[in-house]
N, C-alpha and C positions, 0 to 999 in steps of 0.2 A: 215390440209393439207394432201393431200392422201401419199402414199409410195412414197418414193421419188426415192428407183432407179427402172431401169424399166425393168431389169433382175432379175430372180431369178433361182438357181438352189436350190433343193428340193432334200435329199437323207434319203431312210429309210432304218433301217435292222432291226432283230434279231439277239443277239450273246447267243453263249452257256454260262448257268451259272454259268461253270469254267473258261469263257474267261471275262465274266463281269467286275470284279474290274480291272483289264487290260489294256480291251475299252475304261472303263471311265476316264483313268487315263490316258491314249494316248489324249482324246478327249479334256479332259481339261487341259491337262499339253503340247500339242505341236500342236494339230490339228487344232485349230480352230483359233489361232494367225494366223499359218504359212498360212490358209486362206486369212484370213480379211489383212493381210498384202498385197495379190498380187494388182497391179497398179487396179482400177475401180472396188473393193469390198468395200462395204460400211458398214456392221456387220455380225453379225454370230449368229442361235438362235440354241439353243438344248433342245429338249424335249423330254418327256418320256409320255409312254401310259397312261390315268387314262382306256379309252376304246377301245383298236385302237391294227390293227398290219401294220404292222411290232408296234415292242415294242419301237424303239428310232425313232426320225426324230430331222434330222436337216434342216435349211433354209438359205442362204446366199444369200443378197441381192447384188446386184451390180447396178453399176449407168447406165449403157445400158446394152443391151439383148448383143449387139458384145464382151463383156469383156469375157462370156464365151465363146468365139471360140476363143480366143486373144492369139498372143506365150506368155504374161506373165505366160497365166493361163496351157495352153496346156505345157508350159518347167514343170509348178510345178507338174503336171499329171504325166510327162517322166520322172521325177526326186525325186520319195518318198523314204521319209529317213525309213532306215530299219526298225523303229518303225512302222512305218506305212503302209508298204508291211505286215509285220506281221499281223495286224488288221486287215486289208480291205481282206484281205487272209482268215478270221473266219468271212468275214460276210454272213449272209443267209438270204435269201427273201430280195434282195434288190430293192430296187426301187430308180432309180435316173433320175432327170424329170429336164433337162435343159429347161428354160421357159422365155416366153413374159409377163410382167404384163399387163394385157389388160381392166383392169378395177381394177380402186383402188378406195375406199371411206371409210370417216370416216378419223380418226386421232389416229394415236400411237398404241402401241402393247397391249395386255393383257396380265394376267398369264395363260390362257386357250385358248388352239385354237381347232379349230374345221375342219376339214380337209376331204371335199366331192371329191372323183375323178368322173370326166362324162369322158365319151366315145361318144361324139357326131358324129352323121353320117354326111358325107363332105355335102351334101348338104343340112343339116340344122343348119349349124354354126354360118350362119348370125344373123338368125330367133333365135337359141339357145343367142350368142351375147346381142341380144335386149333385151328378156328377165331376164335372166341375171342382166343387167344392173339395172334394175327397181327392181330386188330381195335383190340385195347386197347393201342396204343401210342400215344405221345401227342408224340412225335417232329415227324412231320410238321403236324401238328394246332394253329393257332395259336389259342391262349390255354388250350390245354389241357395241366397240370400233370402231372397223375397220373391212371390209370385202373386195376381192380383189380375183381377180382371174388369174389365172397363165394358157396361152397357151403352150406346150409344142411344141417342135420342133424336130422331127421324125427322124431326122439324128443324132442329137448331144444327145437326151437323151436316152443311152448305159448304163447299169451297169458298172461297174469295173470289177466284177467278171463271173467268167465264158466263155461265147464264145460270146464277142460282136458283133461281123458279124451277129448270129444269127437273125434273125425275128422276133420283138417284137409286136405282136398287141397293145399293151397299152401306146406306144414311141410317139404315136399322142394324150395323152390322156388331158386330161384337169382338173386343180384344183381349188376349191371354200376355200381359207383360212377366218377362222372366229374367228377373235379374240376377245376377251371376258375377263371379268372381276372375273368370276368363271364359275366351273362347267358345274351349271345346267341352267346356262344362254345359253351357247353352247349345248348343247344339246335339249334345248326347241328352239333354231331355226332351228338345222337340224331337227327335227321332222315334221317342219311346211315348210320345205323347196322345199320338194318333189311333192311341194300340184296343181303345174303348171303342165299340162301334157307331154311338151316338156320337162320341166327337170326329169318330175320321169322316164319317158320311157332312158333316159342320165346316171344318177347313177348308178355308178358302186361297190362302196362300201362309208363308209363313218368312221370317227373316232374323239373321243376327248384324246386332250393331255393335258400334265401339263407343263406348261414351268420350264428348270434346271436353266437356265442362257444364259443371250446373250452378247455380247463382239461387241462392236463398232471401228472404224478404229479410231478414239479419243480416244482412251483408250490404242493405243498402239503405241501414238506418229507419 
């Protein structure tokens, strides 16, 4: 069965590494519950680079793309407990990409994801789309689980930090997730993924991570 919800937001940073054991201690001791708890959030994933920046990303699926505009989720946004004003205050290079799943295939998560962003031009979205579709299958593909890709939506996906009003070229951008079984599975597909000329002229950069742990809205009642 492909992902089941059909929202995602996508958030990455770097933290300095005197602020490190801190992060991760916020991250998994208050942030990722107080999450997966708001109304239409379905889990929480958090990984770490093995080749990739920003160095940490996390994934929070939701069951529609509207639960992220929703007042449950916009009250939890207006309302961060000082632990977490703290954190999100030391993060750097963030990237946070409120998105449409637009194509999901394959079945279940791996320990390895693989994470391409495009920058596709407006009027070759459809044509990008199509291809696409025919790329991300994970069928043939040994060690590769599931693959899915994430439209982003240009208004809503703003950092935290900094001066959101700002002008973000990369708020329209779009993500290829590739989840995999190890490694260097994920990595011999973005290699060969480029190989279509509408998507390699799209690639904007690309990364492998390691998954820490993921926490499901079942797991906390």
């Amino acid at each position: 069965m492909p992902m089941a919800g059909k929202g995602m937001l996508l958030t990455s940073m770097d933290i300095e590494a005197s602020d490190e054991a801190e992060f991760n201690r916020w991250y998994d001791r208050e942030h990722l519950e107080e999450r997966v708890a708001i109304p239409g959030f379905l889990e929480a994933r958090r990984y770490v680079a093995h080749h990739a920046k920003p160095k940490y990303l996390g994934l929070y699926s939701t069951a529609t793309f509207e639960v992220l505009d929703s007042p449950s989720y916009r009250a939890a946004l207006a309302n961060q407990t000082a632990w977490s004003k703290a954190n999100i205050g030391r993060f750097r290079n963030m990237i946070r990409a409120v998105a449409r799943i637009t194509i999901s295939r394959g079945t279940g998560r791996g320990a390895a994801l693989g994470l391409i962003r495009l920058r596709p031009e407006a009027a070759a979205k459809d044509a990008l789309r199509t291809v696409l579709h025919d790329q991300l299958n994970p069928k043939d593909r040994d060690g590769i689980i599931s693959m899915h890709l994430m439209e982003n939506d240009p208004k809503l996906s703003k950092p935290l930090t900094g001066n959101a009003s700002d002008s973000d070229p990369g708020a329209g951008d779009w993500f290829v997730l590739i989840d995999g079984t190890d490694v260097a599975a994920i990595e011999g597909t973005i290699a060969t993924f480029g190989a279509a000329p509408a998507l390699k002229s799209a690639v904007i950069s690309s990364g492998v991570y390691r998954l820490m742990w993921d926490l499901a809205k079942s797991d906390i009642g």
